[in-house]
N, CA, C and O atoms as a Tinker XYZ file with bonds, in Angstrom:
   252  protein
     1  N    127.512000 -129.238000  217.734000    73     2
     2  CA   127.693000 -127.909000  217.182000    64     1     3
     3  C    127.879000 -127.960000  215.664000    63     2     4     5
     4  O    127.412000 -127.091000  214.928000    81     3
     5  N    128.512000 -128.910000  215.268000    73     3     6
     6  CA   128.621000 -129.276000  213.763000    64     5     7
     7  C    127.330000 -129.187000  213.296000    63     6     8     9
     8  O    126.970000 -128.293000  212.530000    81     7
     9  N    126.655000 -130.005000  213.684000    73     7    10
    10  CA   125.372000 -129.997000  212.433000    64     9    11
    11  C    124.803000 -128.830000  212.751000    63    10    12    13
    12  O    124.533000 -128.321000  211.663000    81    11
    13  N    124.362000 -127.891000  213.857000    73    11    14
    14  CA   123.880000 -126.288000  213.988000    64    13    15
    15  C    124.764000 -125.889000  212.679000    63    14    16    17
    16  O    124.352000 -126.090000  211.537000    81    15
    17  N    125.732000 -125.439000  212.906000    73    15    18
    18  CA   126.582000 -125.007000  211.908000    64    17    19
    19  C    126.579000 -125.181000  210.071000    63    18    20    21
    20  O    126.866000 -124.370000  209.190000    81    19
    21  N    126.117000 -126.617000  210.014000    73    19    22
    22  CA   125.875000 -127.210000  208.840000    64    21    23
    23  C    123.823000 -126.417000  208.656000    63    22    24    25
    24  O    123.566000 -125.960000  207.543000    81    23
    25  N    123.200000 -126.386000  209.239000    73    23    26
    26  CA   122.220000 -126.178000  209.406000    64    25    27
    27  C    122.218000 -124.463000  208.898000    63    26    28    29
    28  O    121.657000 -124.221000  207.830000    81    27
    29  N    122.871000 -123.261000  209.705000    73    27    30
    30  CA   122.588000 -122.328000  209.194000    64    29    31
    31  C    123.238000 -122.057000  207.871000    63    30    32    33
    32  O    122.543000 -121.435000  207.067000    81    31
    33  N    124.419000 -122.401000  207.504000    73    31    34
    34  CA   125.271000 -122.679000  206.503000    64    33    35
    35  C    124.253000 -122.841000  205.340000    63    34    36    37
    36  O    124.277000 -122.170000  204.309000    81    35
    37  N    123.188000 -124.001000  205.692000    73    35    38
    38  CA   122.438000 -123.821000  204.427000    64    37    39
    39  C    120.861000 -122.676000  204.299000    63    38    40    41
    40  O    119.983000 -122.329000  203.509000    81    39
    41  N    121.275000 -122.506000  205.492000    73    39    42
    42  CA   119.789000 -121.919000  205.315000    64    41    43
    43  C    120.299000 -119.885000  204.875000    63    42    44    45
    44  O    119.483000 -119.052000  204.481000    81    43
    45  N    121.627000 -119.656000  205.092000    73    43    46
    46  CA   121.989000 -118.832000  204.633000    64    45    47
    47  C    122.726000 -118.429000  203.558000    63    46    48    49
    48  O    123.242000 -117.326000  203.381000    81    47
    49  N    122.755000 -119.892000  202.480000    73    47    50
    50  CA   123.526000 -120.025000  201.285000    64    49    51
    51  C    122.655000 -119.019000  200.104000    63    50    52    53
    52  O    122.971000 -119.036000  198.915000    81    51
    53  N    121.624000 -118.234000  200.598000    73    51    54
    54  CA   121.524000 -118.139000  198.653000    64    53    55
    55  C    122.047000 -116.588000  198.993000    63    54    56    57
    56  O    121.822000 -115.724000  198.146000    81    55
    57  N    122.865000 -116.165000  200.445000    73    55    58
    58  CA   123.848000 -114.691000  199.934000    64    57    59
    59  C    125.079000 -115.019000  200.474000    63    58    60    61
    60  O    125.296000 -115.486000  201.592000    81    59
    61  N    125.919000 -114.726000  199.547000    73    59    62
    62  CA   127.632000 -114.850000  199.260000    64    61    63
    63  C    128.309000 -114.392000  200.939000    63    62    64    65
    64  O    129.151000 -115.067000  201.529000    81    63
    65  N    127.692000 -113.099000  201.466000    73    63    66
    66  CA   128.248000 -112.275000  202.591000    64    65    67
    67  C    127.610000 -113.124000  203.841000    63    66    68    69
    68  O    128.484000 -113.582000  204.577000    81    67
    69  N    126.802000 -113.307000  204.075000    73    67    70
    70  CA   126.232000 -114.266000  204.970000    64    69    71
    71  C    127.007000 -115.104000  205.257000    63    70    72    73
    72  O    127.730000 -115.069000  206.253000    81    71
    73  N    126.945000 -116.704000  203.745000    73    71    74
    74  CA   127.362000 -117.596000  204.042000    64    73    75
    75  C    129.021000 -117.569000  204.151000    63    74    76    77
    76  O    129.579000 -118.664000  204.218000    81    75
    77  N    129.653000 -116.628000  204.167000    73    75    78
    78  CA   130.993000 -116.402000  204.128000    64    77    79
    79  C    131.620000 -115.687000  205.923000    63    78    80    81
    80  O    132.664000 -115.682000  206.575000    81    79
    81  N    130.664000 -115.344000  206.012000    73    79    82
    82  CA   130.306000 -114.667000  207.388000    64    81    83
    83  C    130.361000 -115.504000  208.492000    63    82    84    85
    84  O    131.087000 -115.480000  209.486000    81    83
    85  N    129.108000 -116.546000  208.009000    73    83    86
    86  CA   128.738000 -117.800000  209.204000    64    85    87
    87  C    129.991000 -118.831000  209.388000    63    86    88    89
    88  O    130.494000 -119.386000  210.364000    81    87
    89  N    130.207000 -118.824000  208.229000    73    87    90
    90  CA   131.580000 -120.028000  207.694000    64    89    91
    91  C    133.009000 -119.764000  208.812000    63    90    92    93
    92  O    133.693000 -120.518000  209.505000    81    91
    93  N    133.000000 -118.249000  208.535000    73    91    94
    94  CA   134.103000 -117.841000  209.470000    64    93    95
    95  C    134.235000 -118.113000  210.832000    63    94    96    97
    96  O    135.175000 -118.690000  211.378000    81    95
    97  N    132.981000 -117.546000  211.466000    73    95    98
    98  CA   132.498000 -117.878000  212.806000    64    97    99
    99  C    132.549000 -119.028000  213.226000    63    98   100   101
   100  O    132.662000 -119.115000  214.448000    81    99
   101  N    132.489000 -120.382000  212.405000    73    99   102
   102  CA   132.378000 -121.472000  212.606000    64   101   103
   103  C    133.471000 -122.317000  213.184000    63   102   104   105
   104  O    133.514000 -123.424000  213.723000    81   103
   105  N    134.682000 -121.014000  212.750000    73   103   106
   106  CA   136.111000 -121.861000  213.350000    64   105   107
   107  C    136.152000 -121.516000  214.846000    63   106   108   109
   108  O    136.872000 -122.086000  215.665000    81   107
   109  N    135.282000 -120.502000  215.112000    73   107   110
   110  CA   135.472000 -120.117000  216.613000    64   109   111
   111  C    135.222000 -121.333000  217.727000    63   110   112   113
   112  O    135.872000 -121.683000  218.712000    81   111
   113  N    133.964000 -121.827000  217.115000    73   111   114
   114  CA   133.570000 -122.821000  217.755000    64   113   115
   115  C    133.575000 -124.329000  217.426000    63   114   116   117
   116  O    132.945000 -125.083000  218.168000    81   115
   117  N    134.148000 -124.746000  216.516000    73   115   118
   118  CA   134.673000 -125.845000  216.312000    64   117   119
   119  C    135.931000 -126.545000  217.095000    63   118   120   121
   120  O    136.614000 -125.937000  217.919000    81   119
   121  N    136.116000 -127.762000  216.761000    73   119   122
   122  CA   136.867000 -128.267000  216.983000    64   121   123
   123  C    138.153000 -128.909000  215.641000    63   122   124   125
   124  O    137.778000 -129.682000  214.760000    81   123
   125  N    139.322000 -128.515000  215.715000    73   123   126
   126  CA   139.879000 -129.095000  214.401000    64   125   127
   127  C    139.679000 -130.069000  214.017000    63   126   128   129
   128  O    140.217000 -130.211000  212.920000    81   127
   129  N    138.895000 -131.316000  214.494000    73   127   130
   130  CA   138.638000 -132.380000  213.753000    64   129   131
   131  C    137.266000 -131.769000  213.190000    63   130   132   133
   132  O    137.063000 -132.146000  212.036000    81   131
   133  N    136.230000 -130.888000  213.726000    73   131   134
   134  CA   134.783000 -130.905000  213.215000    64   133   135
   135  C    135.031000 -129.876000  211.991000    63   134   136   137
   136  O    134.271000 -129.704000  211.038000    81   135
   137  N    136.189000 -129.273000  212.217000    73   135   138
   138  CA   136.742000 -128.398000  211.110000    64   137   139
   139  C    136.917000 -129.345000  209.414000    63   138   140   141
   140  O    136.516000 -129.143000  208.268000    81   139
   141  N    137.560000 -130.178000  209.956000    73   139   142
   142  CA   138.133000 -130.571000  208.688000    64   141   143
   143  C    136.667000 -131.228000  208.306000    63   142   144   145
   144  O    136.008000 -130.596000  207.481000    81   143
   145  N    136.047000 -132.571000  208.893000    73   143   146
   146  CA   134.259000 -132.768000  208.116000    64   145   147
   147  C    133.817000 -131.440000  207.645000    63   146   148   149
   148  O    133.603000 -131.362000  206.435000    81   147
   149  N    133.612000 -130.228000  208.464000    73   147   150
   150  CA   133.079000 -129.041000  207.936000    64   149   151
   151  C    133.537000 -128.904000  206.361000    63   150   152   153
   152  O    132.833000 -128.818000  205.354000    81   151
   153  N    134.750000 -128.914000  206.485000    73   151   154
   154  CA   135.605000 -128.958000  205.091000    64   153   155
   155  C    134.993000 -129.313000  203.935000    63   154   156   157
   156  O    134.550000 -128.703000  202.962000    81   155
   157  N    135.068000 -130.379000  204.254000    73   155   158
   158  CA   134.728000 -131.869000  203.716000    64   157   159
   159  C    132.922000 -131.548000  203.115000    63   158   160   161
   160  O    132.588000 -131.825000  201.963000    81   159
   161  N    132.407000 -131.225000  203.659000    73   159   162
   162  CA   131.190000 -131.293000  203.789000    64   161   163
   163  C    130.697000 -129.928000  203.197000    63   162   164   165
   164  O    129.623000 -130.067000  202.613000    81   163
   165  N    131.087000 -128.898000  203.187000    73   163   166
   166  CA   131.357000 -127.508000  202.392000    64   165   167
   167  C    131.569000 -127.636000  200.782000    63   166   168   169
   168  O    130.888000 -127.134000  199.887000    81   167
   169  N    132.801000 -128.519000  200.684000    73   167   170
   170  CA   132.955000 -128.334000  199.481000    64   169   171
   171  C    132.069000 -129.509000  198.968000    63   170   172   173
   172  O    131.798000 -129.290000  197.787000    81   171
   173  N    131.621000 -130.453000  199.324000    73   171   174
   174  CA   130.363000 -131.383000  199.046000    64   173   175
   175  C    129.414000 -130.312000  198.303000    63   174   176   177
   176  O    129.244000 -130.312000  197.083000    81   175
   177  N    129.007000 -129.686000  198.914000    73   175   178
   178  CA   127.804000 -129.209000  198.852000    64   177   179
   179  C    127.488000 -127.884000  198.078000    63   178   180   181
   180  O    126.526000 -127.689000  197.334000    81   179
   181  N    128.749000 -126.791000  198.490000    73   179   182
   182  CA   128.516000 -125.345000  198.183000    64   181   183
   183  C    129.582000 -125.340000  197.063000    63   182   184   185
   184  O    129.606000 -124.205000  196.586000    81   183
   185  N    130.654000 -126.317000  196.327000    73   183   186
   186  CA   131.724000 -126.022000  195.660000    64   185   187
   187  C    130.749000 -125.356000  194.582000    63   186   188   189
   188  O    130.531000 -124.144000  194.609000    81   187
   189  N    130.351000 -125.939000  193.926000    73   187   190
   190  CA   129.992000 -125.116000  192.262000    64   189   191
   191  C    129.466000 -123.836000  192.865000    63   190   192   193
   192  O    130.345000 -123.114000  192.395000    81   191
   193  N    128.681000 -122.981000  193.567000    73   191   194
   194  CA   128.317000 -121.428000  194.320000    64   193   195
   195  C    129.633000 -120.878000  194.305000    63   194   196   197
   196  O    130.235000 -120.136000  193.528000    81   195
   197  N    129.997000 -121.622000  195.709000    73   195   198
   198  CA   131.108000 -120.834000  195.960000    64   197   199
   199  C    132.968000 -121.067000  196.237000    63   198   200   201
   200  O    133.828000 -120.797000  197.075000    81   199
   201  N    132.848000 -121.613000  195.170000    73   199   202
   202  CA   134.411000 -122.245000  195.629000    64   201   203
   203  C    135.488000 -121.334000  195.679000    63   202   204   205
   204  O    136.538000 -121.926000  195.926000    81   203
   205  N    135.639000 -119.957000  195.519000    73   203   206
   206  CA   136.275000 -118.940000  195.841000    64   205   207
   207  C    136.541000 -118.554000  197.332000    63   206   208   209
   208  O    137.605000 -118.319000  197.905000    81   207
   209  N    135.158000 -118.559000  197.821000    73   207   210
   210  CA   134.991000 -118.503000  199.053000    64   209   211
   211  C    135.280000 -120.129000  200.324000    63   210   212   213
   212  O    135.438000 -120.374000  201.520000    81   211
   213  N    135.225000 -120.545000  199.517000    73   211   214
   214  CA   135.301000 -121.967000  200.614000    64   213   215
   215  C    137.485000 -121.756000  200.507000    63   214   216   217
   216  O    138.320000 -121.737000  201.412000    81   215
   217  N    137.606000 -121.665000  199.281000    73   215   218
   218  CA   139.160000 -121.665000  198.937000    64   217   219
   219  C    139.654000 -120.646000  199.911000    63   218   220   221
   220  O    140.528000 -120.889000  200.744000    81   219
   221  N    139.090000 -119.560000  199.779000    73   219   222
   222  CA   139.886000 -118.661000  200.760000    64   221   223
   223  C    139.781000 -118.653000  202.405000    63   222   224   225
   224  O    140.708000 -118.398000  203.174000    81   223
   225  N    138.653000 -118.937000  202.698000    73   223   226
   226  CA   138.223000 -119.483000  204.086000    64   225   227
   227  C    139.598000 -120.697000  204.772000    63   226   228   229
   228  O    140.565000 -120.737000  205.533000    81   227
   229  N    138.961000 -121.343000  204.040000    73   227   230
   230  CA   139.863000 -122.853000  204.578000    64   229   231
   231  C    141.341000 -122.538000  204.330000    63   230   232   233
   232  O    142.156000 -123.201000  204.971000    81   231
   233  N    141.786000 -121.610000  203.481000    73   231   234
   234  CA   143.573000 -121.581000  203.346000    64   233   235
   235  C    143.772000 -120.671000  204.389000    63   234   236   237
   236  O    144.870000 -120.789000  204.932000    81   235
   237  N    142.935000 -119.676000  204.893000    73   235   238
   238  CA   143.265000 -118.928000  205.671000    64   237   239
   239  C    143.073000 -119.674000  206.888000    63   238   240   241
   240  O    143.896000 -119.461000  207.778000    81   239
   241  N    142.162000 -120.497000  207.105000    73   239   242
   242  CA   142.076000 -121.285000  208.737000    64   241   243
   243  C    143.409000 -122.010000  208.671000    63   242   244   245
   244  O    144.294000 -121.741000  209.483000    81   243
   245  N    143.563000 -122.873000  207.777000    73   243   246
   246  CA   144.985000 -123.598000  208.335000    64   245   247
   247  C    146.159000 -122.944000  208.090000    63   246   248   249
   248  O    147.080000 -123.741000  208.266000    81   247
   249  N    146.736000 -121.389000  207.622000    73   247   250
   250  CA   147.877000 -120.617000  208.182000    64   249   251
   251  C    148.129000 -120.664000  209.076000    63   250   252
   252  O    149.082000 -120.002000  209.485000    81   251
């Protein structure tokens, strides 16, 4: 399910609402370990776009 996830993630990165959208959904079906690579692998990739959005995502999953 991780790499699906990693998969639309990029194919829906060039709009902000989308990829913020999919990102969310992603905790539904994860697992907290595939969470944290997701993490990991998010800010790899999308930090300089969107690191507002990865920041607020991820502080709000682990509340």
């Amino acid at each position: 399910m991780l790499e699906y996830i990693k998969t639309i993630l990029l194919k829906v990165s060039f709009d902000k609402k989308l990829f913020e959208k999919e990102l969310r959904k992603a905790f539904r079906v994860l697992v907290p370990e595939e969470i944290k690579q997701l993490k990991q692998w998010c800010y790899e990739k999308f930090s300089e776009m969107y690191l507002f959005i990865l920041n607020n995502v991820f502080s709000k999953a682990q509340a």
